[in-house]
C-alpha positions in Angstrom: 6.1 -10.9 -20.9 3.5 -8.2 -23.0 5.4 -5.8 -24.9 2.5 -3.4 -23.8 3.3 -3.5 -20.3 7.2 -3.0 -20.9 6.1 0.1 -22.8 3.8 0.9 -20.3 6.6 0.9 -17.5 9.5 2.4 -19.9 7.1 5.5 -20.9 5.3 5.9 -17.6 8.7 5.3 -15.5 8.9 7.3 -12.2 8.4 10.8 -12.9 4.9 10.1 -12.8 4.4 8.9 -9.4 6.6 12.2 -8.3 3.9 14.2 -10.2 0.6 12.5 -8.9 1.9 12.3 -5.3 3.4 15.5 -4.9 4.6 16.5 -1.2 1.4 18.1 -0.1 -0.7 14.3 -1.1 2.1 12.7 1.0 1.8 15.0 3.8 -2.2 14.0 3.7 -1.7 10.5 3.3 0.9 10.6 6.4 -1.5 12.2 8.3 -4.3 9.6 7.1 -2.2 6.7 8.7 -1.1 8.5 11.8 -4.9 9.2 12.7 -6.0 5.6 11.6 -3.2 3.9 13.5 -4.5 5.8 16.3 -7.4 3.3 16.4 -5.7 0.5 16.2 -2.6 -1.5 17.3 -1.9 -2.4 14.1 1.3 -0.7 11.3 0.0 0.6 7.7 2.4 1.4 5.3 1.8 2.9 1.9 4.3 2.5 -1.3 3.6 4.1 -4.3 6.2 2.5 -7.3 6.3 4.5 -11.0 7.0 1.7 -12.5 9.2 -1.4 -12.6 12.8 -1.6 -14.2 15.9 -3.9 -14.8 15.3 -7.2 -13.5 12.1 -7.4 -12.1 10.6 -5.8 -15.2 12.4 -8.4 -17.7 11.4 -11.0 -15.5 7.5 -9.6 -15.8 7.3 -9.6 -11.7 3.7 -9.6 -11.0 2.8 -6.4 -8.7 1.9 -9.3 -6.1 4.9 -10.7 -6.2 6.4 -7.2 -5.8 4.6 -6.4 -2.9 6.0 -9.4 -1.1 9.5 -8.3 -1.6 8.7 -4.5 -0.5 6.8 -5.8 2.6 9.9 -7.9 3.3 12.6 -5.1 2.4 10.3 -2.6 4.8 10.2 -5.2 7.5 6.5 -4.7 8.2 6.4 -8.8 9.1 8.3 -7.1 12.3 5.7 -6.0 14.6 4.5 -6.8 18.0 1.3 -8.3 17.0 1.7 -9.4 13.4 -0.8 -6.5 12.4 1.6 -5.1 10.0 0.0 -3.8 7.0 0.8 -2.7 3.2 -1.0 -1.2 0.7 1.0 -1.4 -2.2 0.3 0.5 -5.8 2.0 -0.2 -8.9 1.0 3.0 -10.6 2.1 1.7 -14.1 -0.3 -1.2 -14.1 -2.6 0.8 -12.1 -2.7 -2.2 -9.3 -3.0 -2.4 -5.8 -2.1 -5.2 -4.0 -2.3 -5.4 0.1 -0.2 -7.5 1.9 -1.0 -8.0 5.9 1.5 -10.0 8.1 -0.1 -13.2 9.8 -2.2 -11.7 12.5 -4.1 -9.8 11.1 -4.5 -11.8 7.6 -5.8 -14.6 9.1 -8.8 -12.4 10.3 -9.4 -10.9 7.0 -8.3 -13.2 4.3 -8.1 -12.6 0.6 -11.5 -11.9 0.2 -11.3 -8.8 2.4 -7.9 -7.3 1.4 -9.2 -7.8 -2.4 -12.3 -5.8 -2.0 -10.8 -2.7 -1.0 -7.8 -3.2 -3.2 -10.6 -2.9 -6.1 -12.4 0.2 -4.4 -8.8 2.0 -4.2 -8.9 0.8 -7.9 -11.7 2.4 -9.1 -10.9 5.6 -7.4 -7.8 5.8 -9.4 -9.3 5.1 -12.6 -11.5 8.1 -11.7 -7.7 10.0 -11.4 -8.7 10.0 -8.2 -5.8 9.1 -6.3 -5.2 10.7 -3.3 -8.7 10.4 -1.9 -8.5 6.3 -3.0 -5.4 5.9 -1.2 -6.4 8.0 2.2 -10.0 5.8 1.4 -7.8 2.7 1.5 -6.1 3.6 4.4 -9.4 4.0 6.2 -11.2 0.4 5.0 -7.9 -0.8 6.4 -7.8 0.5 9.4 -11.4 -0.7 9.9 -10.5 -4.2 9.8 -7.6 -3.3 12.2 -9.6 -1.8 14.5 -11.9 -4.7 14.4 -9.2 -7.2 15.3 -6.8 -5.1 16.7 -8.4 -1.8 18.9 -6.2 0.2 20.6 -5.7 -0.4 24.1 -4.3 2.9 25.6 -1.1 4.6 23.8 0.5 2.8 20.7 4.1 2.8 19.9 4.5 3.4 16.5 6.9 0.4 15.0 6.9 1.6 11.5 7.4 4.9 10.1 3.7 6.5 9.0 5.6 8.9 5.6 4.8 7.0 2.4 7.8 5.6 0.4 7.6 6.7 -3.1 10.1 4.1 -5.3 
Protein backbone atom coordinates (compact mmCIF):
# COMPACT_ATOMS: atom_id res chain seq x y z
CA UNK A 1 0.00 0.00 0.00
CA UNK A 2 1.65 3.71 -1.20
CA UNK A 3 1.42 6.23 1.31
CA UNK A 4 0.74 8.62 -1.80
CA UNK A 5 -2.30 7.05 -2.78
CA UNK A 6 -3.76 6.94 0.98
CA UNK A 7 -3.08 10.67 0.90
CA UNK A 8 -4.39 10.98 -2.29
CA UNK A 9 -7.83 9.38 -1.27
CA UNK A 10 -7.80 11.03 2.48
CA UNK A 11 -7.31 14.69 0.82
CA UNK A 12 -9.28 14.24 -2.31
CA UNK A 13 -12.19 12.20 -0.36
CA UNK A 14 -15.73 12.79 -1.88
CA UNK A 15 -16.44 16.35 -2.00
CA UNK A 16 -14.58 16.34 -5.07
CA UNK A 17 -16.62 14.10 -7.15
CA UNK A 18 -19.81 16.30 -5.75
CA UNK A 19 -17.96 19.34 -7.23
CA UNK A 20 -16.86 17.91 -10.74
CA UNK A 21 -20.17 16.24 -11.34
CA UNK A 22 -22.48 18.68 -10.20
CA UNK A 23 -26.44 17.95 -10.98
CA UNK A 24 -26.56 19.65 -14.31
CA UNK A 25 -23.22 16.99 -15.62
CA UNK A 26 -25.43 14.18 -14.19
CA UNK A 27 -28.47 15.33 -15.86
CA UNK A 28 -26.17 15.26 -19.31
CA UNK A 29 -24.64 12.08 -18.62
CA UNK A 30 -28.31 10.53 -17.80
CA UNK A 31 -29.42 11.83 -20.88
CA UNK A 32 -26.13 10.42 -22.72
CA UNK A 33 -27.18 6.73 -21.67
CA UNK A 34 -30.86 7.00 -22.19
CA UNK A 35 -30.19 8.11 -26.01
CA UNK A 36 -27.32 5.45 -26.42
CA UNK A 37 -29.36 2.67 -24.84
CA UNK A 38 -31.83 3.62 -27.35
CA UNK A 39 -29.59 1.87 -29.96
CA UNK A 40 -28.97 -0.94 -28.37
CA UNK A 41 -30.42 -3.82 -26.13
CA UNK A 42 -27.84 -3.53 -23.96
CA UNK A 43 -27.71 -1.62 -19.87
CA UNK A 44 -24.80 1.20 -19.20
CA UNK A 45 -24.31 2.30 -16.01
CA UNK A 46 -21.97 5.05 -14.82
CA UNK A 47 -20.38 5.36 -11.14
CA UNK A 48 -18.33 8.06 -10.23
CA UNK A 49 -16.44 7.14 -6.56
CA UNK A 50 -14.37 10.30 -4.66
CA UNK A 51 -12.24 8.17 -3.33
CA UNK A 52 -11.92 4.96 -1.30
CA UNK A 53 -12.19 4.68 2.59
CA UNK A 54 -12.10 2.18 5.62
CA UNK A 55 -11.46 -1.15 4.48
CA UNK A 56 -11.16 -1.22 1.02
CA UNK A 57 -8.63 1.67 1.16
CA UNK A 58 -6.39 -0.13 3.93
CA UNK A 59 -6.59 -3.13 2.12
CA UNK A 60 -5.20 -0.92 -1.19
CA UNK A 61 -8.38 -2.42 -3.36
CA UNK A 62 -7.33 -1.96 -6.81
CA UNK A 63 -10.07 0.22 -8.79
CA UNK A 64 -10.55 -3.15 -10.83
CA UNK A 65 -11.23 -4.94 -8.07
CA UNK A 66 -13.64 -2.19 -7.05
CA UNK A 67 -15.55 -2.23 -10.00
CA UNK A 68 -16.25 -5.91 -9.66
CA UNK A 69 -17.91 -5.43 -6.38
CA UNK A 70 -20.03 -2.17 -7.61
CA UNK A 71 -21.08 -4.15 -10.77
CA UNK A 72 -22.17 -6.89 -8.35
CA UNK A 73 -23.81 -4.55 -5.57
CA UNK A 74 -25.76 -2.69 -8.81
CA UNK A 75 -26.71 -6.08 -10.19
CA UNK A 76 -25.86 -5.14 -13.70
CA UNK A 77 -24.81 -9.10 -14.21
CA UNK A 78 -28.90 -9.18 -14.16
CA UNK A 79 -30.07 -8.51 -17.51
CA UNK A 80 -31.90 -10.29 -20.26
CA UNK A 81 -29.05 -10.56 -22.55
CA UNK A 82 -25.93 -10.32 -20.45
CA UNK A 83 -25.25 -6.84 -22.11
CA UNK A 84 -24.96 -5.19 -18.84
CA UNK A 85 -22.45 -2.63 -18.82
CA UNK A 86 -20.23 -0.35 -16.33
CA UNK A 87 -18.06 2.26 -16.72
CA UNK A 88 -16.59 2.76 -13.52
CA UNK A 89 -14.18 5.95 -12.41
CA UNK A 90 -12.13 6.10 -9.37
CA UNK A 91 -11.75 9.82 -9.49
CA UNK A 92 -8.83 9.75 -6.85
CA UNK A 93 -6.60 7.54 -8.89
CA UNK A 94 -7.98 9.11 -11.85
CA UNK A 95 -8.98 5.39 -13.29
CA UNK A 96 -11.53 3.95 -15.30
CA UNK A 97 -12.18 0.53 -15.37
CA UNK A 98 -15.23 -1.06 -17.53
CA UNK A 99 -16.73 -3.99 -16.53
CA UNK A 100 -19.31 -5.79 -19.13
CA UNK A 101 -21.40 -8.98 -18.02
CA UNK A 102 -20.68 -12.16 -20.23
CA UNK A 103 -22.51 -11.33 -23.33
CA UNK A 104 -21.39 -8.77 -24.39
CA UNK A 105 -17.56 -9.18 -23.00
CA UNK A 106 -17.00 -12.02 -24.82
CA UNK A 107 -17.53 -9.90 -28.11
CA UNK A 108 -15.29 -7.14 -27.04
CA UNK A 109 -12.70 -8.47 -24.78
CA UNK A 110 -10.07 -6.68 -22.82
CA UNK A 111 -8.52 -5.20 -25.59
CA UNK A 112 -11.72 -3.24 -26.45
CA UNK A 113 -13.03 -2.14 -23.01
CA UNK A 114 -9.20 -0.96 -22.30
CA UNK A 115 -8.99 1.28 -25.24
CA UNK A 116 -11.77 3.43 -24.40
CA UNK A 117 -11.11 3.21 -20.80
CA UNK A 118 -7.70 5.14 -21.80
CA UNK A 119 -9.52 7.69 -24.17
CA UNK A 120 -12.04 8.56 -21.14
CA UNK A 121 -8.54 8.85 -19.42
CA UNK A 122 -6.98 11.27 -21.33
CA UNK A 123 -10.01 13.37 -21.48
CA UNK A 124 -9.89 13.66 -17.80
CA UNK A 125 -6.45 14.51 -17.58
CA UNK A 126 -7.39 17.40 -19.94
CA UNK A 127 -10.13 18.28 -16.74
CA UNK A 128 -12.26 17.25 -19.21
CA UNK A 129 -14.69 15.15 -17.55
CA UNK A 130 -17.94 15.37 -18.52
CA UNK A 131 -17.40 15.33 -22.24
CA UNK A 132 -14.93 11.92 -21.54
CA UNK A 133 -17.55 10.30 -19.66
CA UNK A 134 -20.64 11.19 -22.19
CA UNK A 135 -17.54 10.13 -24.94
CA UNK A 136 -17.28 6.84 -23.07
CA UNK A 137 -20.75 6.27 -23.00
CA UNK A 138 -20.85 6.61 -26.73
CA UNK A 139 -17.59 4.17 -27.66
CA UNK A 140 -19.71 1.86 -25.50
CA UNK A 141 -22.65 1.97 -26.89
CA UNK A 142 -20.95 1.43 -30.25
CA UNK A 143 -19.82 -1.89 -29.42
CA UNK A 144 -23.38 -2.54 -28.00
CA UNK A 145 -24.94 -1.61 -30.88
CA UNK A 146 -22.65 -3.83 -32.82
CA UNK A 147 -23.50 -6.88 -30.87
CA UNK A 148 -26.58 -5.98 -29.49
CA UNK A 149 -29.01 -3.55 -31.96
CA UNK A 150 -32.21 -2.71 -30.87
CA UNK A 151 -34.85 -4.66 -32.15
CA UNK A 152 -38.08 -2.44 -31.61
CA UNK A 153 -38.78 -0.90 -28.05
CA UNK A 154 -36.32 -1.70 -25.06
CA UNK A 155 -37.23 -2.16 -21.57
CA UNK A 156 -34.97 -0.38 -19.55
CA UNK A 157 -33.55 -3.02 -16.74
CA UNK A 158 -31.26 -0.66 -15.06
CA UNK A 159 -31.81 2.75 -13.97
CA UNK A 160 -29.96 5.33 -16.61
CA UNK A 161 -29.07 8.40 -13.36
CA UNK A 162 -25.39 7.94 -12.54
CA UNK A 163 -24.53 6.89 -8.86
CA UNK A 164 -22.14 9.15 -7.42
CA UNK A 165 -20.44 7.15 -4.15
Amino acid sequence: MGIKRIGRHLVEHHWKARRIFRPAVLAAIEQAIKASEATHSGQVRFVVEGALDGGPLFRDQLARERALDVFSQLRIWDTAHNNGVLIYLLLADRKVEIIADRGIDARVGLAGWAKICADMEAEFRRSNFEGGVIKGIQSVSRELAAHFPADGPNRNELPDAPVVI
